[in-house]
C-alpha positions as CSV (number, residue, x, y, z in Angstrom):
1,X,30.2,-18.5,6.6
2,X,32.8,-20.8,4.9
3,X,32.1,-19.0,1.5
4,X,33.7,-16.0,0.4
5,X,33.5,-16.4,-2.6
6,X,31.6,-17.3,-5.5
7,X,34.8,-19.5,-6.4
8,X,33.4,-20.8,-3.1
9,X,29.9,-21.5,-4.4
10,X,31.4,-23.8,-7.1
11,X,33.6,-25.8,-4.7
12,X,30.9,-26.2,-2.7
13,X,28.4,-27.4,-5.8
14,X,31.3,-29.9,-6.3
15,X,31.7,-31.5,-3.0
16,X,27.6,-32.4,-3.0
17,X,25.8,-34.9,-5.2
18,X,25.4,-33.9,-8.7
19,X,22.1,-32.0,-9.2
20,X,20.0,-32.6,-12.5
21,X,19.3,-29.4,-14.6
22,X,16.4,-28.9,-16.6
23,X,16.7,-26.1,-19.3
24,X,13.2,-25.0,-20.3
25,X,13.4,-24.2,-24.3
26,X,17.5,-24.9,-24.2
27,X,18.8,-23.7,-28.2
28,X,19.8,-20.4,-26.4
29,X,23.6,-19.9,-27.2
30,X,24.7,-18.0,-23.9
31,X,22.7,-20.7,-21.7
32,X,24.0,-23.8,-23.3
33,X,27.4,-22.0,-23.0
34,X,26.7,-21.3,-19.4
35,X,25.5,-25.0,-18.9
36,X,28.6,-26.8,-21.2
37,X,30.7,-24.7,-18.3
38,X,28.9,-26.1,-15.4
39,X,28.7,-29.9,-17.1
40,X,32.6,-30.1,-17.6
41,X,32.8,-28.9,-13.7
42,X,30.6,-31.9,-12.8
43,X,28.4,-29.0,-10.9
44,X,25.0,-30.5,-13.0
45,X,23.9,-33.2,-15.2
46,X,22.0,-31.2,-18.1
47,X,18.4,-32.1,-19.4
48,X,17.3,-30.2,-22.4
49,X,14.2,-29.4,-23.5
50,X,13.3,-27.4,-26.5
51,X,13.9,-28.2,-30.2
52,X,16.2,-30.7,-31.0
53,X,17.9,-29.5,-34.4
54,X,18.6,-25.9,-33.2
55,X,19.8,-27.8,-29.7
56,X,22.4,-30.0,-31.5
57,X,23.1,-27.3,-33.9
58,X,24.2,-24.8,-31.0
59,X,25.8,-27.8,-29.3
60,X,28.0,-28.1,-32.2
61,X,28.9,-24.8,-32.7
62,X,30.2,-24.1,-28.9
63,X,31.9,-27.4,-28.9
64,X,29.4,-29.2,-26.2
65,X,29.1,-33.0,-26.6
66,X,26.1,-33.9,-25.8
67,X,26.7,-38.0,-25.7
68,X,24.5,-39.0,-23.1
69,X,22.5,-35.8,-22.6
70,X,19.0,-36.4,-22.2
71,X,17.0,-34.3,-24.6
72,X,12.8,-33.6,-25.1
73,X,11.5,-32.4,-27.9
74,X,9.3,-29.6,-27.7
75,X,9.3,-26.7,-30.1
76,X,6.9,-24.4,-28.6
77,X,8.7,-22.2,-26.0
78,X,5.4,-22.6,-23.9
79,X,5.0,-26.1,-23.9
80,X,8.6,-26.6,-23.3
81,X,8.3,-24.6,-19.8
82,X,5.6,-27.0,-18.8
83,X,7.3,-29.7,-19.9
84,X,10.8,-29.0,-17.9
85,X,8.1,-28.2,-14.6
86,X,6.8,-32.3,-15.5
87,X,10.3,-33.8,-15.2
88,X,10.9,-32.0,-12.1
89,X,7.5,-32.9,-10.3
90,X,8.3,-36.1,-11.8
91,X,11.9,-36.6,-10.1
92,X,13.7,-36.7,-12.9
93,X,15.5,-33.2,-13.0
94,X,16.4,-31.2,-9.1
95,X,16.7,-27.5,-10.4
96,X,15.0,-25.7,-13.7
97,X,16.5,-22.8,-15.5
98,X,15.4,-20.9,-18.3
99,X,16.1,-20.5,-22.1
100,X,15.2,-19.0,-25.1
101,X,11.2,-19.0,-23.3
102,X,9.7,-15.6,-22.1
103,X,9.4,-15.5,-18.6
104,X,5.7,-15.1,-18.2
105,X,4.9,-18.3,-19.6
106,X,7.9,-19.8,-17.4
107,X,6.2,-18.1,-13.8
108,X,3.5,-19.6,-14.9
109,X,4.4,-22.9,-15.5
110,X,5.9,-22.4,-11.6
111,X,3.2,-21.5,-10.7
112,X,0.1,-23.9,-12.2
113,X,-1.5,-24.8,-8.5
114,X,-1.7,-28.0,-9.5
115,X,1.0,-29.1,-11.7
116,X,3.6,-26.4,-11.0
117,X,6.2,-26.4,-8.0
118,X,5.0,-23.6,-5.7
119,X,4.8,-24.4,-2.0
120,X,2.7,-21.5,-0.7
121,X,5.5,-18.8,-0.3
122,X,5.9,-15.7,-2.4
123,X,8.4,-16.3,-5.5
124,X,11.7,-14.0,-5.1
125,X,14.6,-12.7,-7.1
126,X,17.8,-13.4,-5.2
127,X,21.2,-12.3,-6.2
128,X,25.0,-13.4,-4.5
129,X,27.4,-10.6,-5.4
130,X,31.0,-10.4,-5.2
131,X,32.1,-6.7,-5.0
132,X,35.8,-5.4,-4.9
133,X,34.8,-3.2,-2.0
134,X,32.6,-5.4,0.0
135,X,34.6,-7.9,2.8
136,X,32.2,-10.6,1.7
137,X,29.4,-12.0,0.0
138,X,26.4,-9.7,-0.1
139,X,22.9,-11.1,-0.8
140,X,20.0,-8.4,-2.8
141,X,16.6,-8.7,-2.7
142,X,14.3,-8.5,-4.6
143,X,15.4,-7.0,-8.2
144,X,13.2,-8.8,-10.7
145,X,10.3,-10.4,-9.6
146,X,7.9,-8.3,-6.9
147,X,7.4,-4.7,-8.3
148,X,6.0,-3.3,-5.2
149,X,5.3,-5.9,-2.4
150,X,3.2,-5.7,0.8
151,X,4.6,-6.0,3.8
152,X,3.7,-10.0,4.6
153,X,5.1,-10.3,1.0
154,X,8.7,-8.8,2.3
155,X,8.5,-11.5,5.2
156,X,8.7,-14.5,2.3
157,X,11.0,-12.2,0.6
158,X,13.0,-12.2,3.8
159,X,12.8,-15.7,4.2
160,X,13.7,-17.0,0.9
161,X,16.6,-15.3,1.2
162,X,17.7,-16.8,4.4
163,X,17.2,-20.1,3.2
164,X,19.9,-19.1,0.4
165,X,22.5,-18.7,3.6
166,X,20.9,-21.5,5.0
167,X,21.8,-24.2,2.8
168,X,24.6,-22.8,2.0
169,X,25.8,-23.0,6.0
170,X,25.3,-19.6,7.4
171,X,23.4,-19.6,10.5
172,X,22.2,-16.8,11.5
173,X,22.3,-14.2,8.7
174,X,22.2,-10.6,9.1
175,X,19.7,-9.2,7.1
176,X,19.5,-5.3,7.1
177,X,15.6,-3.5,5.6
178,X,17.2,-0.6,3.3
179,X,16.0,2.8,2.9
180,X,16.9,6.3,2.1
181,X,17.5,6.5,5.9
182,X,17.9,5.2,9.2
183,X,15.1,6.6,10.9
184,X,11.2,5.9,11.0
185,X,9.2,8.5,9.1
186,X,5.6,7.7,8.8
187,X,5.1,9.2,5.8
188,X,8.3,7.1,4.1
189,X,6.6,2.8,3.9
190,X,10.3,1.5,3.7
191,X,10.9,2.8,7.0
192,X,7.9,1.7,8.7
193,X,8.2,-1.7,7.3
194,X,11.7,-2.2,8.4
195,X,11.3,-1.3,12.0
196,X,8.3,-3.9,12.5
197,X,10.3,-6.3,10.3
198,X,13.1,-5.5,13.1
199,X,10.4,-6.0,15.6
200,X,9.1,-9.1,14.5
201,X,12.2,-10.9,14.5
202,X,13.2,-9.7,18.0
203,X,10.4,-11.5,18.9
204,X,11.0,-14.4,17.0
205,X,8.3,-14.0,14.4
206,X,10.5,-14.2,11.6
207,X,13.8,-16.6,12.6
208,X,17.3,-17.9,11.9
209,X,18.8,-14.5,10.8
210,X,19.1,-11.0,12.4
211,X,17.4,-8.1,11.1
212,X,18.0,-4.7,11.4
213,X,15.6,-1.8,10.2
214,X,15.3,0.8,8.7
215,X,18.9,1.4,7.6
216,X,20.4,3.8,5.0
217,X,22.8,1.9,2.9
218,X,26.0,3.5,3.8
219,X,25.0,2.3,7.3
220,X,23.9,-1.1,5.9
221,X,27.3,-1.6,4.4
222,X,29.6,0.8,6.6
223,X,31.0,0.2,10.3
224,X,32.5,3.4,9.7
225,X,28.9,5.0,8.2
226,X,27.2,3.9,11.2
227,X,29.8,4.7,13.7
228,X,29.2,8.6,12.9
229,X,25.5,8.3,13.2
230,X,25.6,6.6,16.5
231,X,23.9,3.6,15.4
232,X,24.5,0.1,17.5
233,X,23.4,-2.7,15.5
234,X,25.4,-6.2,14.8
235,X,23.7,-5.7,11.4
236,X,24.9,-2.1,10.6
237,X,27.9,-2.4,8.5
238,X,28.1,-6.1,8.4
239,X,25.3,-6.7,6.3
240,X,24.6,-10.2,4.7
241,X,21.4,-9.6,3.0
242,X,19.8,-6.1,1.6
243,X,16.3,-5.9,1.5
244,X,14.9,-3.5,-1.1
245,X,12.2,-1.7,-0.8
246,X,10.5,-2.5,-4.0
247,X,11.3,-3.3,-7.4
248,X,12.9,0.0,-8.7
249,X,15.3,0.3,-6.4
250,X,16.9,-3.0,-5.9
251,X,16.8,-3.4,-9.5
252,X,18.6,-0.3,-9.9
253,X,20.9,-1.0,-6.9
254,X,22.1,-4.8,-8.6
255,X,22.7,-3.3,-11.8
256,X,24.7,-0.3,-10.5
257,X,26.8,-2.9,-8.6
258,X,26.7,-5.5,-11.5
259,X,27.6,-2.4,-14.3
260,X,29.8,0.2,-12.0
261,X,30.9,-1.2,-9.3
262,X,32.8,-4.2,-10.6
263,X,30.7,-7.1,-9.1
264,X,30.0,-10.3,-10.4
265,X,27.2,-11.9,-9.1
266,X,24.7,-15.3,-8.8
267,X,20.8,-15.2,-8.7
268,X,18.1,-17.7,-8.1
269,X,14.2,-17.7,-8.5
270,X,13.2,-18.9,-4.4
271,X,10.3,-19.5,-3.2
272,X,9.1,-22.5,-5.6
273,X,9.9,-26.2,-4.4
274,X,13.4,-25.7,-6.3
275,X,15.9,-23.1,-7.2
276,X,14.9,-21.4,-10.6
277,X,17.7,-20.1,-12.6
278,X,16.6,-17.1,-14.5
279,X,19.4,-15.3,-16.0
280,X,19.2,-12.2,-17.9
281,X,21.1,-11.7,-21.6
282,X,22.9,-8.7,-20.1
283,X,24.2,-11.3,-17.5
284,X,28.1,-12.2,-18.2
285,X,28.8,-15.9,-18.9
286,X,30.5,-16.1,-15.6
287,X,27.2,-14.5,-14.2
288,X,25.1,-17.4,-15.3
289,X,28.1,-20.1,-14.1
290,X,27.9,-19.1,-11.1
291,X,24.2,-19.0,-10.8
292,X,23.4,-22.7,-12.4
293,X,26.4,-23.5,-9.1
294,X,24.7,-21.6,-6.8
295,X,21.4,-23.3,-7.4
296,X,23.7,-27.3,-7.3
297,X,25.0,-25.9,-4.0
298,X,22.0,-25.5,-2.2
């Protein structure tokens, strides 16, 4: 992949056509912060909807002109969710990213079967990170949005995430199904669920990436790891994509990386006809630049 980078990611955003960004319940400091950044970088063209006073108020404050920025007034958090999903289905805004709203009400804006923007595929947390002591770009998934998903659910899981590499221009992906360890052990699900996950895309039930199953992580992420346990995989210490068992531990995984290992990193909501931005307020500002550009790059 031509990206190495997340410096990458905004290049990329750049060289495509500007997308629209809709900020459901926008006077939230650290977002409009996050989406003055990406305006000025011509990654987005910002739409705001929320209450106008506080909006302008914050705008002021931070130093972000909002001269020709489209703004709805909506004062209820709620509402303003439902009103951000409305211009999207409506074509006027391409990617929707949340602000001062819980995310419940957000999801379920998303969601609404028949004014939301799902598409039949199971919603997914998917983070980019840049780690001092990876040789690339590593996707995670899932960290924040399936607590304990069924197997079919890890095949949209899967897939969402390959459609991240996908637009982005990576083929063929290589997706590894992490566990404590690289073996089956019936009584361990992980490992179960990433051999047949293996299995299923050797036989080209699940395509456009390679996936390899049930791997430790030091084997996931080390040639050297998997050297000394014998294991011959084009995955195996050339990892693209993680694939965590459940909630728990690819949370705890992305915030070890994100809070001890020195990585910075870019996340999307996939699944729903668009990229959702969902940032968290422990994110860095960089952290939710890079995540408003990965959304405009895809």
């Amino acid at each position: 992949m031509s990206i190495k980078t997340l410096n990458d990611i905004v290049n990329k955003a750049k060289e495509k056509e500007t997308r629209r960004l809709v900020v459901a319940a926008a006077a939230d400091k650290p977002v409009l912060e996050a989406v003055k950044n990406a305006y000025r970088e011509n990654i987005i063209i910002p739409v705001l909807v929320g209450n106008k006073t506080e909006i302008e108020k914050i705008c002021n404050e931070i130093g972000f002109d909002l001269t020709g920025v489209e703004i709805h007034e909506e004062s209820n958090p709620a509402k303003s969710a439902v009103k951000a999903v409305e211009l999207i289905r409506g074509g006027h805004a391409d990617i929707l990213m949340k602000g001062l709203v819980s995310t419940a009400p957000l999801l379920k804006a998303v969601l609404d079967k028949e004014k939301g923007l799902t598409k039949g595929s199971t919603l997914s947390h998917f983070a980019l990170v840049e780690s001092p002591y990876y040789h690339k770009l590593l996707g995670i998934t899932d960290a924040a949005m399936n607590i304990a998903p069924e197997f079919n659910e890890k095949v949209h899981i899967i897939n969402n995430g390959v459609e991240v590499f996908h637009r982005l221009g990576e083929k063929e992906p290589k997706v590894a199904i992490v566990g404590p360890l690289e073996v089956v052990n019936p009584k361990i699900e992980s490992t179960t669920h990433g051999a047949l996950l293996a299995v299923m895309n050797n036989r080209s039930q699940i395509k456009g990436c390679k996936i390899d199953g049930p791997l430790a992580m030091d084997n996931a992420v080390s040639k050297e790891a998997a050297e000394h346990k014998g294991i011959k995989s084009e995955v195996a210490g050339d990892a693209d994509i993680l694939v965590a068992p459940d909630l728990n531990s690819g949370n705890i995984l992305y915030k070890s990386m994100m809070f001890l290992g020195g990585a910075t990193s870019a996340a999307v909501i996939m699944g729903a006809k668009v990229p959702v931005v969902l940032t968290s307020r422990a994110d860095t500002d960089k952290s939710k630049m890079m995540s408003i550009a990965l959304a405009a790059a895809m």
